[in-house]
N, CA, C and O atoms as a Tripos MOL2 file, in Angstrom:
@<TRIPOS>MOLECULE
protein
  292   291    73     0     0
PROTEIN
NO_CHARGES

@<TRIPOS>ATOM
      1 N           9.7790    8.3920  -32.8350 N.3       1 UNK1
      2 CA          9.6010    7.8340  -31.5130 C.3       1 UNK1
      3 C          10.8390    7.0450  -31.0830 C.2       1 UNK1
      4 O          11.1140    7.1330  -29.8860 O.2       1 UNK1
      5 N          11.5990    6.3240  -31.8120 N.am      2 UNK2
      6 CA         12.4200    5.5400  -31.5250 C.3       2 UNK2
      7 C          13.8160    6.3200  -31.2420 C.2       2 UNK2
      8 O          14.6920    5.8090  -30.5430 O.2       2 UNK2
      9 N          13.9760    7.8490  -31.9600 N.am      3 UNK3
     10 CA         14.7770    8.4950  -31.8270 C.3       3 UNK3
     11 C          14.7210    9.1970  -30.3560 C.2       3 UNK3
     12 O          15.6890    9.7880  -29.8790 O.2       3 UNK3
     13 N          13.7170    9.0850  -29.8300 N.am      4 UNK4
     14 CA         13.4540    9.6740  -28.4980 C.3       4 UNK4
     15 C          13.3850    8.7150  -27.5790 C.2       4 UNK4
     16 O          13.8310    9.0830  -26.4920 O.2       4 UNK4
     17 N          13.0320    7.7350  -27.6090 N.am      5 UNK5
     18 CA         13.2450    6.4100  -26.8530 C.3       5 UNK5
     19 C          15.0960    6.0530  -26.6140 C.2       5 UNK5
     20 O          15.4440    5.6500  -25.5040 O.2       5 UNK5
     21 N          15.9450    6.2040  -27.5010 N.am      6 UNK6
     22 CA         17.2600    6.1980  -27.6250 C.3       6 UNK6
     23 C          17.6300    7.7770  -26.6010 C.2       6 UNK6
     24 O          18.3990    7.6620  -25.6460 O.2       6 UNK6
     25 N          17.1990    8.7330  -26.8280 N.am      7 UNK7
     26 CA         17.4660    9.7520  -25.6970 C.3       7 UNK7
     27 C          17.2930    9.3670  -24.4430 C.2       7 UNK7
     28 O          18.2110    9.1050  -23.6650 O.2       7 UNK7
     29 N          16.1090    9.3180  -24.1970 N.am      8 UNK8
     30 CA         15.2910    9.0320  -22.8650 C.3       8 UNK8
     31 C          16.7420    7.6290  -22.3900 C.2       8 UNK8
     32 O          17.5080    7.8410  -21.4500 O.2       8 UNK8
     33 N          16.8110    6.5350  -23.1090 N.am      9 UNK9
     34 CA         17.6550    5.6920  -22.4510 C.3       9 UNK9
     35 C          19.3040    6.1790  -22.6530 C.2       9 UNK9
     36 O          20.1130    5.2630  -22.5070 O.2       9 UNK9
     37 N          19.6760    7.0800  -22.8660 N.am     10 UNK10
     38 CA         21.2250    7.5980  -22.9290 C.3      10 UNK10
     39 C          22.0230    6.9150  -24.0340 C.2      10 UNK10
     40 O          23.1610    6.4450  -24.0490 O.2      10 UNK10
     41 N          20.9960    7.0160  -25.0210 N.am     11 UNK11
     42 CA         21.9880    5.9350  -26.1980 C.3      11 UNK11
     43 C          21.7670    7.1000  -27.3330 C.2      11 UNK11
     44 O          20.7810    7.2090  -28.0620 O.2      11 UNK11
     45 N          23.2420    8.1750  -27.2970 N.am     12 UNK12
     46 CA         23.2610    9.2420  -28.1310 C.3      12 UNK12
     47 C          24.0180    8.9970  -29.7240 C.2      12 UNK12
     48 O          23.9600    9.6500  -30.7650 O.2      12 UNK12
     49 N          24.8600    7.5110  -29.2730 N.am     13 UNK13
     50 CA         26.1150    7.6230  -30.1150 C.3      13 UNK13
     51 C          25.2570    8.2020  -32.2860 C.2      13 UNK13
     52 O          25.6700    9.0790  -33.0450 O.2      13 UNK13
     53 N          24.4150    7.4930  -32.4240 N.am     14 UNK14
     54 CA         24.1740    7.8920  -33.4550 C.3      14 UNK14
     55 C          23.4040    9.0050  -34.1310 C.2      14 UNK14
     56 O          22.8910    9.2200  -35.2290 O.2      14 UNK14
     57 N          23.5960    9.7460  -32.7130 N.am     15 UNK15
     58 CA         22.0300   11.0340  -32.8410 C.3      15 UNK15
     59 C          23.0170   11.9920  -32.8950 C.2      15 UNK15
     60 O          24.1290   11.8150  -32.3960 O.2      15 UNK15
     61 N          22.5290   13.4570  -33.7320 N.am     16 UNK16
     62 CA         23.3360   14.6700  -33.5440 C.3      16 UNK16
     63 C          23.0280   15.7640  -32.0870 C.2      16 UNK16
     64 O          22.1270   15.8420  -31.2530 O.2      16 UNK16
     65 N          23.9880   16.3140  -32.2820 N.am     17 UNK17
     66 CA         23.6950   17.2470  -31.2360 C.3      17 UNK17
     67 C          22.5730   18.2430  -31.5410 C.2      17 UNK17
     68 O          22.2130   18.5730  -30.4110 O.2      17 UNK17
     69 N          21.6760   19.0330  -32.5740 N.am     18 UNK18
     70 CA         21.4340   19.5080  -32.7240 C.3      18 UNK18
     71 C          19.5360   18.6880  -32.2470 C.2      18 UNK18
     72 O          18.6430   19.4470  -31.8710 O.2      18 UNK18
     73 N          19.2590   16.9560  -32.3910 N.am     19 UNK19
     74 CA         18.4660   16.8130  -32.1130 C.3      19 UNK19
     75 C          18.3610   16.2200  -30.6720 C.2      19 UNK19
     76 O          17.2950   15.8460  -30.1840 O.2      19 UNK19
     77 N          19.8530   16.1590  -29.8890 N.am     20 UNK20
     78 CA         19.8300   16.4880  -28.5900 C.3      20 UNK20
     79 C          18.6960   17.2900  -27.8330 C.2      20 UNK20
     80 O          17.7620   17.1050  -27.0520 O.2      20 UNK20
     81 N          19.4370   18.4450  -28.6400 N.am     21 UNK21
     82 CA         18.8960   19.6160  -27.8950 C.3      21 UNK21
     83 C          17.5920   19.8650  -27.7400 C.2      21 UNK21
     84 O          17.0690   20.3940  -26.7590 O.2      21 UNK21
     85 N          16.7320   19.2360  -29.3390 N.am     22 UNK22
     86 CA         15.6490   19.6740  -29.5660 C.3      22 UNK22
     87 C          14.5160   18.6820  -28.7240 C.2      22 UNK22
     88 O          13.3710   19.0130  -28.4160 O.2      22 UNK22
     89 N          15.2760   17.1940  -28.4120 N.am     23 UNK23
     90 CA         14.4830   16.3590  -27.3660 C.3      23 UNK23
     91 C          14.6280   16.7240  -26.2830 C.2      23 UNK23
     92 O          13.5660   16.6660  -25.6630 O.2      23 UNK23
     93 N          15.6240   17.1720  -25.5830 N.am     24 UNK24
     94 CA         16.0150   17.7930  -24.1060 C.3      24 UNK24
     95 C          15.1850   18.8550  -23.8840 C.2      24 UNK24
     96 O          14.7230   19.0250  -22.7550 O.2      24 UNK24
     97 N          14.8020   19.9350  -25.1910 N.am     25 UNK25
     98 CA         13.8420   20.8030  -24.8980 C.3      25 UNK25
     99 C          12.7670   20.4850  -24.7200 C.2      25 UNK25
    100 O          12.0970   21.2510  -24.0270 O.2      25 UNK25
    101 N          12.2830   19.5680  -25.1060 N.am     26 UNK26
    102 CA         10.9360   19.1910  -25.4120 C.3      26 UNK26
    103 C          10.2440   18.6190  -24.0670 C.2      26 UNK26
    104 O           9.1490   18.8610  -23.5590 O.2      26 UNK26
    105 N          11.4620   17.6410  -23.6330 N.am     27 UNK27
    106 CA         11.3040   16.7040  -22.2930 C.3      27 UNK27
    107 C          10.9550   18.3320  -21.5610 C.2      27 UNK27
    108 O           9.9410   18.6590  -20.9440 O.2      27 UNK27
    109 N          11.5530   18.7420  -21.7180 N.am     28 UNK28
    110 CA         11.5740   20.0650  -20.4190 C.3      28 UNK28
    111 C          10.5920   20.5680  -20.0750 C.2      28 UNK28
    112 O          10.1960   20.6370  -18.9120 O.2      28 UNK28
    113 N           9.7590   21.2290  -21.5790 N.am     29 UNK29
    114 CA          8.4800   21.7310  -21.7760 C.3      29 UNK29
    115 C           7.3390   20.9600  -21.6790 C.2      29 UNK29
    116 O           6.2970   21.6120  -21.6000 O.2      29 UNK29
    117 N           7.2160   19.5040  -21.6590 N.am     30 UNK30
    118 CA          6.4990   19.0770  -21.3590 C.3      30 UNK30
    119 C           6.6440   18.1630  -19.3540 C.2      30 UNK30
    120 O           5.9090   17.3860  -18.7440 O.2      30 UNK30
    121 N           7.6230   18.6670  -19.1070 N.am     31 UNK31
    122 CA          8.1110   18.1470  -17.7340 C.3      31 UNK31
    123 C           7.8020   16.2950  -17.9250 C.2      31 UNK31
    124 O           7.0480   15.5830  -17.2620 O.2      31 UNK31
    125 N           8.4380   16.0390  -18.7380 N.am     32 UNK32
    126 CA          8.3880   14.6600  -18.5430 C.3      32 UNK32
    127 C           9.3820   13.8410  -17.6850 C.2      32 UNK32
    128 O          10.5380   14.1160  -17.3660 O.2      32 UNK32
    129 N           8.5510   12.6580  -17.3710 N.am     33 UNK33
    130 CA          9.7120   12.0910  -16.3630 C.3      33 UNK33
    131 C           9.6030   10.7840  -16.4290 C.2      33 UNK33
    132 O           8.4950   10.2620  -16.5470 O.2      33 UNK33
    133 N          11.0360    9.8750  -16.3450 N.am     34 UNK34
    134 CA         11.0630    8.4670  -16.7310 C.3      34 UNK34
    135 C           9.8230    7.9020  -15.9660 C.2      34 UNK34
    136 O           9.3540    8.5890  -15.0580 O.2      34 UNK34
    137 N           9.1950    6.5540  -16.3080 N.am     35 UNK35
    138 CA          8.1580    6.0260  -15.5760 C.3      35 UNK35
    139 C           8.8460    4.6720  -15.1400 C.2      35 UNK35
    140 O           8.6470    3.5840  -15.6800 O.2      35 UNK35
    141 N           9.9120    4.9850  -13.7870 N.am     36 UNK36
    142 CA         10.1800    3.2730  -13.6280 C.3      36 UNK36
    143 C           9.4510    1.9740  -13.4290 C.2      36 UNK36
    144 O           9.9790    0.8630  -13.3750 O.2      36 UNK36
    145 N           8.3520    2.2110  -13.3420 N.am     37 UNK37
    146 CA          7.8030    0.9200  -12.8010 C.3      37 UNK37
    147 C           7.1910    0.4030  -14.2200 C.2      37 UNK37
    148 O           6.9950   -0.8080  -14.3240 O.2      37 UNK37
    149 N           6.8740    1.2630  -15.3300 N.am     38 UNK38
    150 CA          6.8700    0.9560  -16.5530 C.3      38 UNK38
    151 C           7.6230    0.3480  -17.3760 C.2      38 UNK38
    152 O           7.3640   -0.5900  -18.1290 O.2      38 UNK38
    153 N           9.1130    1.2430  -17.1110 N.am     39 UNK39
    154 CA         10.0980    0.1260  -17.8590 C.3      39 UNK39
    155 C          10.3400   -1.1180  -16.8300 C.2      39 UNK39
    156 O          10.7650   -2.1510  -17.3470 O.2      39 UNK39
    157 N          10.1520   -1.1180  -15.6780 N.am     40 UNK40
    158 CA         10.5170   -2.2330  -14.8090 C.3      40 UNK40
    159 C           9.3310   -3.6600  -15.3690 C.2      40 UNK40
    160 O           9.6590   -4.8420  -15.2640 O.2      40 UNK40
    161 N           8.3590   -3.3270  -15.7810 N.am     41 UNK41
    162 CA          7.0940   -4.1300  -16.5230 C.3      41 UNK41
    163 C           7.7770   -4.5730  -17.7780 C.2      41 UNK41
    164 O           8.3600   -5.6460  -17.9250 O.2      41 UNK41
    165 N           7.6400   -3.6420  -18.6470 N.am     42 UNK42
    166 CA          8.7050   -4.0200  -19.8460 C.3      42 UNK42
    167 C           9.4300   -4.7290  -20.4220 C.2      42 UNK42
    168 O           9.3430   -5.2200  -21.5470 O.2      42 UNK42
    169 N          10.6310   -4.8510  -19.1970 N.am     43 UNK43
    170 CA         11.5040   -5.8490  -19.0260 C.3      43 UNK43
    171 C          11.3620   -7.0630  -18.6230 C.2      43 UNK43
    172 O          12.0170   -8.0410  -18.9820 O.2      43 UNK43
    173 N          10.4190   -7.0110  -17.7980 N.am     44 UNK44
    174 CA          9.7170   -8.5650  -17.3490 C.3      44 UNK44
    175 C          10.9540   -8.0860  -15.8220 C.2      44 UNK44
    176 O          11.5400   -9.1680  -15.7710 O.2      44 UNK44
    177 N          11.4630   -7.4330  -14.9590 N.am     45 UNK45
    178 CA         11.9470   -7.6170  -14.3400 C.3      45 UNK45
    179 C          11.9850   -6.2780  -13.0190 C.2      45 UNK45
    180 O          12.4440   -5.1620  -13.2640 O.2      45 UNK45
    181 N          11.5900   -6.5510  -12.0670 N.am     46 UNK46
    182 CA         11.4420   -5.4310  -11.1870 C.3      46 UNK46
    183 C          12.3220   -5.2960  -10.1020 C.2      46 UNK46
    184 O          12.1060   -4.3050   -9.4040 O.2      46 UNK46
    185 N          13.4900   -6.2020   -9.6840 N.am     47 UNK47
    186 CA         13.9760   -6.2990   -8.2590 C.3      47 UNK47
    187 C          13.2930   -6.0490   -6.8330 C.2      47 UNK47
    188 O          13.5470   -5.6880   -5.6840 O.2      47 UNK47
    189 N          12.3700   -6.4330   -7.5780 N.am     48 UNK48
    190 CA         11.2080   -6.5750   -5.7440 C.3      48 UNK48
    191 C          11.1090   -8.2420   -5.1610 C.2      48 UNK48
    192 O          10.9980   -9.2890   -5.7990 O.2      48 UNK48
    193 N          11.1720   -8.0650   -4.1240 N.am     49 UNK49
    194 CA         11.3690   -9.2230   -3.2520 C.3      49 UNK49
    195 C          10.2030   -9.4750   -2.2930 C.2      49 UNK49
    196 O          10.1650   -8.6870   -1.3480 O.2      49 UNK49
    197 N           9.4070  -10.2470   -2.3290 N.am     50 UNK50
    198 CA          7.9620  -10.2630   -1.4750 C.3      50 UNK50
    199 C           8.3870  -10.6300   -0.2520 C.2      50 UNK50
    200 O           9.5000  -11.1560   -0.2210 O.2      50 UNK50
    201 N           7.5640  -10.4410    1.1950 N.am     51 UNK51
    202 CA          8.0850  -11.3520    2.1780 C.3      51 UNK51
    203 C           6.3230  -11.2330    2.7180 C.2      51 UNK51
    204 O           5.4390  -10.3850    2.5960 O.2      51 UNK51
    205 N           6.4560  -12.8040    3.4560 N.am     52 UNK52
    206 CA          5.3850  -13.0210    3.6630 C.3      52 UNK52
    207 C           5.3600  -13.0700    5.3510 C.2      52 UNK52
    208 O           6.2460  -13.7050    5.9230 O.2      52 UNK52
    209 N           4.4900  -12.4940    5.9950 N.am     53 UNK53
    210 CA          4.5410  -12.4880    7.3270 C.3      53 UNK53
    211 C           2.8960  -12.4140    8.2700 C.2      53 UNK53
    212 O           2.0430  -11.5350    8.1470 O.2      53 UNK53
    213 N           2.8430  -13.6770    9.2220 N.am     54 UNK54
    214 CA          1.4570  -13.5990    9.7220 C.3      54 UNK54
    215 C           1.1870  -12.1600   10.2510 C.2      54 UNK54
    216 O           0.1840  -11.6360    9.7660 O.2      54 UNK54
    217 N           1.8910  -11.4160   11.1570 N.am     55 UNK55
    218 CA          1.4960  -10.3200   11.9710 C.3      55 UNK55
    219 C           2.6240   -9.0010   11.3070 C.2      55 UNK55
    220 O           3.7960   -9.3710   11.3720 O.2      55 UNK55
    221 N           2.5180   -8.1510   10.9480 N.am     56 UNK56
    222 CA          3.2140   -6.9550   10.1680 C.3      56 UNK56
    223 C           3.1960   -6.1850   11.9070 C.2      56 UNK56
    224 O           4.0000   -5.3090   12.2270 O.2      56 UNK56
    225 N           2.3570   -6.6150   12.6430 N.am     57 UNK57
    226 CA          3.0690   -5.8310   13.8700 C.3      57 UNK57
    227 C           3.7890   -6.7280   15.1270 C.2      57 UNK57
    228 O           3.9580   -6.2660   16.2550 O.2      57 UNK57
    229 N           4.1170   -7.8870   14.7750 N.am     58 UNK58
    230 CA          4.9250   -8.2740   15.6650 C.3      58 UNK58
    231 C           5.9610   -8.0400   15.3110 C.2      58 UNK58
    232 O           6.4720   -8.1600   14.1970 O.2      58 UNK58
    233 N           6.5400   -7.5120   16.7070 N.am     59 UNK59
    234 CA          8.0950   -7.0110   16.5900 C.3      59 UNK59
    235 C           9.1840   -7.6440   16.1510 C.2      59 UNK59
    236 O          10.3420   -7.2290   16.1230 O.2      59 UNK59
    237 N           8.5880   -9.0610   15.6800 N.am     60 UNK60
    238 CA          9.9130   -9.7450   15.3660 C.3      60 UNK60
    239 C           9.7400   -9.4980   13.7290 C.2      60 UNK60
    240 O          10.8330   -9.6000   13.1730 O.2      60 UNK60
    241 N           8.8280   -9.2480   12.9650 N.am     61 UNK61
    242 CA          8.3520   -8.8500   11.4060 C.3      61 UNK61
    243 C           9.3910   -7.8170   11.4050 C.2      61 UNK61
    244 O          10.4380   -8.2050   10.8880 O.2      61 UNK61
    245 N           9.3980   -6.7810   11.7780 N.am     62 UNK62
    246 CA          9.7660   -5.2850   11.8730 C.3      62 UNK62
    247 C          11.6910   -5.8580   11.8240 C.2      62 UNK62
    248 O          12.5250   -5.5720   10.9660 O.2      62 UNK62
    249 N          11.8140   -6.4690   12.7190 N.am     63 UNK63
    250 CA         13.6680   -7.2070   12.6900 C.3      63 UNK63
    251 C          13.6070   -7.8700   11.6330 C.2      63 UNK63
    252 O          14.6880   -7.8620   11.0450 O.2      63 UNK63
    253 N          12.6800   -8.5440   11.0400 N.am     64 UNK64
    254 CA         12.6820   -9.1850    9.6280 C.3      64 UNK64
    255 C          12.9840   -8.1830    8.4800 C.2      64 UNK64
    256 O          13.8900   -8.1740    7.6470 O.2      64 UNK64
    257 N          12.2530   -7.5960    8.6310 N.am     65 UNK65
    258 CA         12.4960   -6.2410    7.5120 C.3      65 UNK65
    259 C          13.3740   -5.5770    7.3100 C.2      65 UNK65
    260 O          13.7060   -5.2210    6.1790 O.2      65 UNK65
    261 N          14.1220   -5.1630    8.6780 N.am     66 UNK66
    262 CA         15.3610   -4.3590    8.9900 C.3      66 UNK66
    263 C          16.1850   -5.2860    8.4810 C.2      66 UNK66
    264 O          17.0570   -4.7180    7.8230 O.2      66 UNK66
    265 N          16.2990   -6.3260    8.4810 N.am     67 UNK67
    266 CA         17.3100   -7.5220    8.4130 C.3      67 UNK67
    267 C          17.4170   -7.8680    6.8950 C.2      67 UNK67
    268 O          18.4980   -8.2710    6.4670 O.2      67 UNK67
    269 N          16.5350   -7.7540    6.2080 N.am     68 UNK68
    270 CA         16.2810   -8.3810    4.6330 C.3      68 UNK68
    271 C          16.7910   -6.6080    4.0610 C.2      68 UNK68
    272 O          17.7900   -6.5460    3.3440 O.2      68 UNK68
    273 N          16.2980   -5.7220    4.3050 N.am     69 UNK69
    274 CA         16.4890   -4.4110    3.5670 C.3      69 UNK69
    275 C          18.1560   -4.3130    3.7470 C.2      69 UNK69
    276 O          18.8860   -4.0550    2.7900 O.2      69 UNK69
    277 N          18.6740   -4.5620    5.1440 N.am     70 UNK70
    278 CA         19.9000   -4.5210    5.5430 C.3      70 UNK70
    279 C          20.9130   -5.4010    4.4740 C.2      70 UNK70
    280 O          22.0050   -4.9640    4.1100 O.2      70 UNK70
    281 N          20.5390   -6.2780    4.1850 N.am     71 UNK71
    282 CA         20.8160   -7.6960    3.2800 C.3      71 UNK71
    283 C          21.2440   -7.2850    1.7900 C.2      71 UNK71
    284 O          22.3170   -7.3110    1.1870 O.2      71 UNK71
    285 N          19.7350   -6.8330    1.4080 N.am     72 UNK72
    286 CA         19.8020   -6.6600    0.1310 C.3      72 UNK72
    287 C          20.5400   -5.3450   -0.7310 C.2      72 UNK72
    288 O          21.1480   -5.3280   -1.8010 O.2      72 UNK72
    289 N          20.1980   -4.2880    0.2270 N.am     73 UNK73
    290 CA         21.1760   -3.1350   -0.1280 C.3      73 UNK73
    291 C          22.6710   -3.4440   -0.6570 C.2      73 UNK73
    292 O          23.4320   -2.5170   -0.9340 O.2      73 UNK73
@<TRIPOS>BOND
     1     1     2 1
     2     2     3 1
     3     3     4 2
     4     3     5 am
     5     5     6 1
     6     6     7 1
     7     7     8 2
     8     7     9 am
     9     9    10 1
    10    10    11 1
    11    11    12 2
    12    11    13 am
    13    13    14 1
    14    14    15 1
    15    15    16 2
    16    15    17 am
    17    17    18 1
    18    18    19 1
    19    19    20 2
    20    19    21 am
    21    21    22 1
    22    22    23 1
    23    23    24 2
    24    23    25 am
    25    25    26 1
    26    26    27 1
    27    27    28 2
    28    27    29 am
    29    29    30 1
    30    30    31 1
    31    31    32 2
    32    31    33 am
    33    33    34 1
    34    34    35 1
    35    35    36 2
    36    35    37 am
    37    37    38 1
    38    38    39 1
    39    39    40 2
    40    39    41 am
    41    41    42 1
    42    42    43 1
    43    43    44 2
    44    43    45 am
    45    45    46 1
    46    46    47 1
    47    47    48 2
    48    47    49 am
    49    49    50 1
    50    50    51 1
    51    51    52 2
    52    51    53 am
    53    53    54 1
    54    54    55 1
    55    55    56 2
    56    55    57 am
    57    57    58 1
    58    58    59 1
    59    59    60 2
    60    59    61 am
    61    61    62 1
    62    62    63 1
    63    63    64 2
    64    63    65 am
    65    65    66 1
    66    66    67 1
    67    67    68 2
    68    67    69 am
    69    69    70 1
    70    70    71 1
    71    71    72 2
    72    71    73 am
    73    73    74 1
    74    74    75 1
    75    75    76 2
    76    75    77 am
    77    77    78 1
    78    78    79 1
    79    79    80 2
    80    79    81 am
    81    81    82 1
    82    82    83 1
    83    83    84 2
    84    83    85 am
    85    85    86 1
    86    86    87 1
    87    87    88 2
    88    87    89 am
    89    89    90 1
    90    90    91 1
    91    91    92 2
    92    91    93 am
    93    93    94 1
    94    94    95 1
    95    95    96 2
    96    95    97 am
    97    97    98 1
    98    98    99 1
    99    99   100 2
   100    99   101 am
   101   101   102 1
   102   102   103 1
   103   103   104 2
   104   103   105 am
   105   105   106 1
   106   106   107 1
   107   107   108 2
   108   107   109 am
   109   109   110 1
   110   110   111 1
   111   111   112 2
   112   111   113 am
   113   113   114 1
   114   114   115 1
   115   115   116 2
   116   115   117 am
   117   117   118 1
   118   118   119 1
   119   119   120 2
   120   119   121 am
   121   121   122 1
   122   122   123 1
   123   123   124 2
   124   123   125 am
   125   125   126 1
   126   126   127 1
   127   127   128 2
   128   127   129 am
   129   129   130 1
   130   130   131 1
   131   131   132 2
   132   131   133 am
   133   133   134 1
   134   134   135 1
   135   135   136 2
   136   135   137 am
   137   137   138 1
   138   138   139 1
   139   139   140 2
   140   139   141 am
   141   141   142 1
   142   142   143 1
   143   143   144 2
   144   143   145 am
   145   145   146 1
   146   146   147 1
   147   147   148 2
   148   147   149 am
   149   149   150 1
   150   150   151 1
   151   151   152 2
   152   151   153 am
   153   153   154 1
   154   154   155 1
   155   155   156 2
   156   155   157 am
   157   157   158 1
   158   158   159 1
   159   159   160 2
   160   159   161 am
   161   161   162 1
   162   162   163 1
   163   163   164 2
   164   163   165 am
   165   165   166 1
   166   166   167 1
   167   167   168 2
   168   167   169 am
   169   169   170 1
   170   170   171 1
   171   171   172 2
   172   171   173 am
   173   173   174 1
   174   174   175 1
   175   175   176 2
   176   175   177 am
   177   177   178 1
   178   178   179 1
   179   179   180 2
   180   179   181 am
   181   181   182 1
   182   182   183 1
   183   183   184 2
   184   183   185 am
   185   185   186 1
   186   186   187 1
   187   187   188 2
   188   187   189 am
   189   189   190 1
   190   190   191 1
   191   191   192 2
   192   191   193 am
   193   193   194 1
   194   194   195 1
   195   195   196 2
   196   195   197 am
   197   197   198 1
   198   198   199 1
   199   199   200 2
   200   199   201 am
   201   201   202 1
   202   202   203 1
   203   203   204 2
   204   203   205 am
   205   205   206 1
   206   206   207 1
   207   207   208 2
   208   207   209 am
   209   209   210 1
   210   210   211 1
   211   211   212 2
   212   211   213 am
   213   213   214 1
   214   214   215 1
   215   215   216 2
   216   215   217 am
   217   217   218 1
   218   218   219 1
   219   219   220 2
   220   219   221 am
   221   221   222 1
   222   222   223 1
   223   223   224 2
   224   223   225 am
   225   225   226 1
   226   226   227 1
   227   227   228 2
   228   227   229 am
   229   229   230 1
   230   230   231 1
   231   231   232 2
   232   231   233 am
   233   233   234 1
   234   234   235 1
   235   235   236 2
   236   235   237 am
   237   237   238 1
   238   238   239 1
   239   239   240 2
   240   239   241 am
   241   241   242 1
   242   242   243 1
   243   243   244 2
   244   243   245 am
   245   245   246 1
   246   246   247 1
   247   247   248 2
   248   247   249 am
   249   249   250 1
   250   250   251 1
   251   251   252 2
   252   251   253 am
   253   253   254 1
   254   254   255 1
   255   255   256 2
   256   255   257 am
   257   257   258 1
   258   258   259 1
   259   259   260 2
   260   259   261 am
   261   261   262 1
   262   262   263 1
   263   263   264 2
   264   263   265 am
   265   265   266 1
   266   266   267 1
   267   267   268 2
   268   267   269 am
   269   269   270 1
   270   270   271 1
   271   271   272 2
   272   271   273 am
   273   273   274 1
   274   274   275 1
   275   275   276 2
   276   275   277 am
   277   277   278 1
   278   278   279 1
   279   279   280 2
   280   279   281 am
   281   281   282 1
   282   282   283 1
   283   283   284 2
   284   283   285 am
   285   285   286 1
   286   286   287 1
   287   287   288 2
   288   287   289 am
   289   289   290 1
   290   290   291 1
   291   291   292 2
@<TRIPOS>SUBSTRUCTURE
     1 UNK1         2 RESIDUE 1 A UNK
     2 UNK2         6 RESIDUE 1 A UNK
     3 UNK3        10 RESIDUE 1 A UNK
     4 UNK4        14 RESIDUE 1 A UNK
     5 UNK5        18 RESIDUE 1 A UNK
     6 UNK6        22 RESIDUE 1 A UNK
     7 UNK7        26 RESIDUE 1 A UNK
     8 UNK8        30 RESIDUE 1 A UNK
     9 UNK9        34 RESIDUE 1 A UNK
    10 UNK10       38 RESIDUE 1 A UNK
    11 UNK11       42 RESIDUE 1 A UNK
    12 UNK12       46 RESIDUE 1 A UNK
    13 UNK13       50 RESIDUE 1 A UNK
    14 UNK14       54 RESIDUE 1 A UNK
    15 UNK15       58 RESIDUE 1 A UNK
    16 UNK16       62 RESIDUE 1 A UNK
    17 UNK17       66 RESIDUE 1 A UNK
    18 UNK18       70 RESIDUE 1 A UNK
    19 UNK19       74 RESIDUE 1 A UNK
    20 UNK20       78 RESIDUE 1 A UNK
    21 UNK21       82 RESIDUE 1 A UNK
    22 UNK22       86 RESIDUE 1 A UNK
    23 UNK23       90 RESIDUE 1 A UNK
    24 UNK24       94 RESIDUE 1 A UNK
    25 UNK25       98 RESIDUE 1 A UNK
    26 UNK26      102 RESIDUE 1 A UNK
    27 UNK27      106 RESIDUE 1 A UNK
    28 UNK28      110 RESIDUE 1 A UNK
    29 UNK29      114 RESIDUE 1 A UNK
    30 UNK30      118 RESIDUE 1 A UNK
    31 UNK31      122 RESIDUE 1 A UNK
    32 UNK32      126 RESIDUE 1 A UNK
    33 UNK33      130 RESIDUE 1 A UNK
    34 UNK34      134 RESIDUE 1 A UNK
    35 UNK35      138 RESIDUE 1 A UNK
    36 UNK36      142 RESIDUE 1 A UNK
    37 UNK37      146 RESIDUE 1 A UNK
    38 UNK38      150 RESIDUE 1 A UNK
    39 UNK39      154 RESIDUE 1 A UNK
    40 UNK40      158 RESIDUE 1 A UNK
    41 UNK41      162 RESIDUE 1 A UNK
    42 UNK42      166 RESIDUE 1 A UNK
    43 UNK43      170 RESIDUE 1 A UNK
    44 UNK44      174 RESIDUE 1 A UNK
    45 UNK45      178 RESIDUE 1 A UNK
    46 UNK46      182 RESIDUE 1 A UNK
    47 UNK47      186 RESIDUE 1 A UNK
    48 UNK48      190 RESIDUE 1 A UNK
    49 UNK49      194 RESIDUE 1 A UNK
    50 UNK50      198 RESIDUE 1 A UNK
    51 UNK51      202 RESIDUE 1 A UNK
    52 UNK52      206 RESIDUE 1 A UNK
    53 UNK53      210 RESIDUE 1 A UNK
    54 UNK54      214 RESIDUE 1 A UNK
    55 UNK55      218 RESIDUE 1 A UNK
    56 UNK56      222 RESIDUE 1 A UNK
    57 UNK57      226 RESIDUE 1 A UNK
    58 UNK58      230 RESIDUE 1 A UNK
    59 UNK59      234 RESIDUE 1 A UNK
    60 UNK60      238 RESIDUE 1 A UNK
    61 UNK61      242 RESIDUE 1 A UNK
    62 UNK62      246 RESIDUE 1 A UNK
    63 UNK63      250 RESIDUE 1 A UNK
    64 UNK64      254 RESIDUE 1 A UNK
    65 UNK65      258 RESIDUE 1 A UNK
    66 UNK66      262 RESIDUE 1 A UNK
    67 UNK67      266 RESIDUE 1 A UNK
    68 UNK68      270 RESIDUE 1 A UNK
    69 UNK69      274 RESIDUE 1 A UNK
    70 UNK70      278 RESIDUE 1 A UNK
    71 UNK71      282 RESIDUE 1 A UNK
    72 UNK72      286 RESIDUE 1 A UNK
    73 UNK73      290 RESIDUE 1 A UNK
């Protein structure tokens, strides 16, 4: 497990090529796919930013949003 956990995160230096291949196949055949919000738990760390707003349809919320997304990018 830990040898595949080191794939999955791009940390090859001590793995051969031959069990490259055989995890890359495997990921394939089973169509697996990273789960970010899992490792984002994990870590204790998500880069989400809450914003708190009385009305989500006053038009000035909507310039809030544009303005903070604009920001943070």
């Amino acid at each position: 497990m830990t040898t595949v956990s080191r794939y999955v995160n791009g940390k090859y230096g001590k793995m051969s090529a031959k069990t490259r291949q055989k995890i890359q196949q495997a990921i394939k055949d089973v169509d697996y796919h990273v789960n970010r919000q899992a490792q984002m738990l994990k870590r204790q760390n998500s880069h989400l930013i809450g914003v708190v707003v009385a009305d989500v349809e006053n038009f000035f919320s909507s310039l809030l949003f544009k303005g903070a997304d604009q920001v943070l990018s």
